[in-house]
N, C-alpha and C positions, 0 to 999 in steps of 0.2 A: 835612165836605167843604170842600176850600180854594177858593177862589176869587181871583182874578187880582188885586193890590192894584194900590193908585197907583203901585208903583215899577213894577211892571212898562209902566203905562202912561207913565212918565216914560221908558222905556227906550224904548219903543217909538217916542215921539216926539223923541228923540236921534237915529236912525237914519234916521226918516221924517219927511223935514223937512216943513213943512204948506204943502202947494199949494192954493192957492185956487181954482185956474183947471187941470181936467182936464189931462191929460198923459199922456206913455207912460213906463212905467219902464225901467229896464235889459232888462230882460227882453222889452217890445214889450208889456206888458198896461197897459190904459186904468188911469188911477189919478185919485185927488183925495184932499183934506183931505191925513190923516196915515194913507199906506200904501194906503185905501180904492177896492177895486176894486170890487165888485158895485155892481153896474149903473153906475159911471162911464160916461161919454158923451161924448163931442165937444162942444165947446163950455159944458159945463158949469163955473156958478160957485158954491160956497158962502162964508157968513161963518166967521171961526174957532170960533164957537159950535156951527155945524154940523158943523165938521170934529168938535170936541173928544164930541159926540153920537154921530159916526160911529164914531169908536175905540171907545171905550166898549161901543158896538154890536156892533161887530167881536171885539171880547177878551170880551163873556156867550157869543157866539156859539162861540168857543173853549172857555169854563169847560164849556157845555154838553155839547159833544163829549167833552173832558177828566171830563167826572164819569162817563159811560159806561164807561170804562174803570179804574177804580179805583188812579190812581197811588197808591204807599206812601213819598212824600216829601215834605219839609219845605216852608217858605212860598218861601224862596227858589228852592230849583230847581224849583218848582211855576212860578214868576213866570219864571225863563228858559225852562220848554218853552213857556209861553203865549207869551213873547217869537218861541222858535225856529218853534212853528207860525202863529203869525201871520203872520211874512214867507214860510212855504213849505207851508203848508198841513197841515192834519192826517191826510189821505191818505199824503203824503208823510211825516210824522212815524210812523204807524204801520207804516209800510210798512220802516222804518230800523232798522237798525243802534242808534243812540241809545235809539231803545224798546224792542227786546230788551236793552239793558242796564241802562235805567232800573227795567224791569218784574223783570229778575234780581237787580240789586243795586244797589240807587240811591244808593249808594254807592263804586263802583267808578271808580278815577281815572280810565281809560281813556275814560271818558263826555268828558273833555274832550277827546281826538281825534275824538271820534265830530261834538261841534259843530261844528270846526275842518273837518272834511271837505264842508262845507255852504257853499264860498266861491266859488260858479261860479253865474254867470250866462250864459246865451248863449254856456257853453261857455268863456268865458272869467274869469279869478280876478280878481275885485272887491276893491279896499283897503277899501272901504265895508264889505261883507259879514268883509273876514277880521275890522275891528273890532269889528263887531257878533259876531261866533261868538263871539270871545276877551271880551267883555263877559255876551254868555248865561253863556260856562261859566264866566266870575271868579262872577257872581250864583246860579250852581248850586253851586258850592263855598263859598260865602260862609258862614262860621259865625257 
């Protein structure tokens, strides 16, 4: 069973710069450290050690859901859907286009449109988000 390695965690925390001090993201949801919404709060502070605990936290809590469903792919595109549901959640990764084709052929090119269409936030397309899709799917096709 694969589990999420430190690249994915280095990825994660390229994307999601580390706030120390609660905040709202693009989207209007309470945030801290690096990405970390559950239970964020208003006026909340932690150290970077907390943050770096938090992630950590955040991506077993991924591996966990992700071992439920038994993907059939390699280290790297293991480490971009951790990457891809981290930022949107694994509801929303189940529910997608991207895991019927990961699950059919997890090797079929098309899976990189499928990332790329994941670049809206609040209804509007993020430079942020288009670079992080096109870094999942380089890390998903990466031999």
């Amino acid at each position: 069973m694969l589990k999420a390695s430190n690249r994915v965690v280095d990825l994660i925390k390229q994307f999601e710069s580390l706030q120390l001090k609660e905040y709202k993201c693009p989207a209007g949801i309470r945030t801290i450290g690096y990405g970390h919404t559950k239970g964020a709060y208003v006026g909340q502070q932690i150290t970077p050690t907390i943050a770096l605990e938090m992630l950590w936290q955040d991506v077993r809590i991924i591996d966990l859901q992700l071992s439920k469903i038994n993907l059939k792919v390699n280290q790297n595109q293991y480490d971009a859907i951790v990457s891809f549901v981290f930022n949107l959640g694994f509801g929303n990764f189940i529910k997608s286009t991207l895991f019927d084709k990961v699950t059919s052929n997890p090797n079929d090119p098309t899976i990189r449109d499928e990332f790329m269409k994941w670049k809206f936030a609040a209804h509007r397309e993020l430079p942020g988000l288009v670079r992080r899709r096109k870094a999942e799917a380089d890390l998903y096709f990466k031999k």
